[in-house]
Legacy VTK file of the C-alpha trace (Angstrom):
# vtk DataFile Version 3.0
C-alpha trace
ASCII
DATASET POLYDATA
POINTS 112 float
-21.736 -46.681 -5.897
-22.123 -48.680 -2.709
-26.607 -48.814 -2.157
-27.535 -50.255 1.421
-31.680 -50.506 -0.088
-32.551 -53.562 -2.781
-35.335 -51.534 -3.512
-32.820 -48.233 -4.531
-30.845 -50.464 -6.325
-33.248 -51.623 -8.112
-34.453 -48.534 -9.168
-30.591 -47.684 -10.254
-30.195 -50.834 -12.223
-33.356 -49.984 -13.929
-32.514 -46.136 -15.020
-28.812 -47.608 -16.150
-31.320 -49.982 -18.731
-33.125 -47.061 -19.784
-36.254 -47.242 -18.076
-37.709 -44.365 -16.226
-39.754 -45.824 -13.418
-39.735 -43.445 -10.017
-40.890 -44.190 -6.649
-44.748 -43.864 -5.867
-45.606 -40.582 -5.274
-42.637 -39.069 -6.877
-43.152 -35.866 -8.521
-41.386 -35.146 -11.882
-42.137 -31.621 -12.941
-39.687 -29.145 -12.695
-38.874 -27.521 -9.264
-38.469 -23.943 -9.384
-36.969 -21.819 -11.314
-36.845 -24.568 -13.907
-34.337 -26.975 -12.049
-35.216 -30.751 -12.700
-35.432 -32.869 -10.004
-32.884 -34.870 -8.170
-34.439 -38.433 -9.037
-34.327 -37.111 -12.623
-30.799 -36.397 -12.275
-30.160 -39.078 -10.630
-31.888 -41.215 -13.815
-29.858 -39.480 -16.037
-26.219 -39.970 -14.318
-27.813 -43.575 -14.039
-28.185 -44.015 -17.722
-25.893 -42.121 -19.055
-22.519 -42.464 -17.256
-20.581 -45.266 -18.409
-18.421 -47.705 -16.428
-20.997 -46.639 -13.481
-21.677 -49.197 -11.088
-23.914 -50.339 -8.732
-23.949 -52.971 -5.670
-25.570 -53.953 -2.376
-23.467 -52.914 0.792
-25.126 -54.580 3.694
-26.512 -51.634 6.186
-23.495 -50.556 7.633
-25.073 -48.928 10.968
-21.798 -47.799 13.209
-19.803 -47.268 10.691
-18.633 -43.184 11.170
-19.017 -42.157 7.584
-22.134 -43.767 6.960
-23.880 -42.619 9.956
-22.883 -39.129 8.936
-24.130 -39.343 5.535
-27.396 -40.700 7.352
-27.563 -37.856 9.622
-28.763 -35.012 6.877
-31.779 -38.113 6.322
-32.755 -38.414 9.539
-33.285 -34.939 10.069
-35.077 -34.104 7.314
-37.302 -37.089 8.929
-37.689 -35.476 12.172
-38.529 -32.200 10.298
-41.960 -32.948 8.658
-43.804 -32.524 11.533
-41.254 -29.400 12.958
-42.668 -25.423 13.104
-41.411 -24.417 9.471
-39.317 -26.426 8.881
-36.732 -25.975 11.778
-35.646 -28.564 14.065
-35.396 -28.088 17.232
-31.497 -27.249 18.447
-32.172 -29.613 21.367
-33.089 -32.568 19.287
-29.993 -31.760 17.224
-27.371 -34.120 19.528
-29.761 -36.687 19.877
-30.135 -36.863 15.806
-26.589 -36.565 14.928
-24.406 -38.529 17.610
-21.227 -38.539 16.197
-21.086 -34.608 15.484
-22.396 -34.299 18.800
-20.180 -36.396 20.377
-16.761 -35.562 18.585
-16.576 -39.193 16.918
-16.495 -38.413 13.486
-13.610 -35.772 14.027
-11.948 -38.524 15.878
-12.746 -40.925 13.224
-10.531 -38.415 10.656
-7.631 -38.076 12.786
-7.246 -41.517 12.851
-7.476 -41.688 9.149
-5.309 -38.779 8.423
LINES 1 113
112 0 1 2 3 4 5 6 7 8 9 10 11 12 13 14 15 16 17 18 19 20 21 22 23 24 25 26 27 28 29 30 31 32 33 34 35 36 37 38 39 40 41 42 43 44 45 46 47 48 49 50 51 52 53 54 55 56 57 58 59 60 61 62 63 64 65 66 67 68 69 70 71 72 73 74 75 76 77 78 79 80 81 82 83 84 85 86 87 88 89 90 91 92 93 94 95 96 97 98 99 100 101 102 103 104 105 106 107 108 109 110 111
């Protein structure tokens, strides 16, 4: 698994020793209807998946598929302060760039 943040990664590398530190803040009850959390998960795939690897990728900003696997981030971002929950359909291009513009379709013909 390719981790742009040192300090993600060093939360990883910590959950694949065994240790069970979270981020400040994070809550580790169960959601509900029972469901763990996705840190927790996360911890657990960490620990208990072997042959599972971790290392830094330098931020990769520009690069189509990263941007788009940004994208979801940045609007859930732009959403805490947003009328429940919603974000705005205008903000929507300016937030996601290459969906709005067509680049990451482009991007996948020129892969295919």
């Amino acid at each position: 698994m390719r981790v742009d943040n040192l300090e993600a990664l060093e939360l990883l590398h910590e959950w694949q020793g065994g240790g069970y530190l979270m981020p400040d803040g994070y809550e580790t009850r169960l959601r509900s209807q029972g469901r763990r959390p996705s840190l927790v998960k996360l911890q657990m795939y960490a620990e208990y998946t072997p042959g599972l690897t971790f290392v830094h990728e330098k931020a990769h900003v520009g690069n189509p598929l990263n941007e788009a696997a940004d994208s979801p981030a940045k609007l859930g971002v732009r959403c805490v302060g947003c009328v429940r929950g919603m974000v705005p359909t205008a903000e929507i291009p300016r937030l996601v760039p290459l969906w709005a513009s067509g680049a990451l379709a482009e991007y996948r013909r020129g892969k295919g």
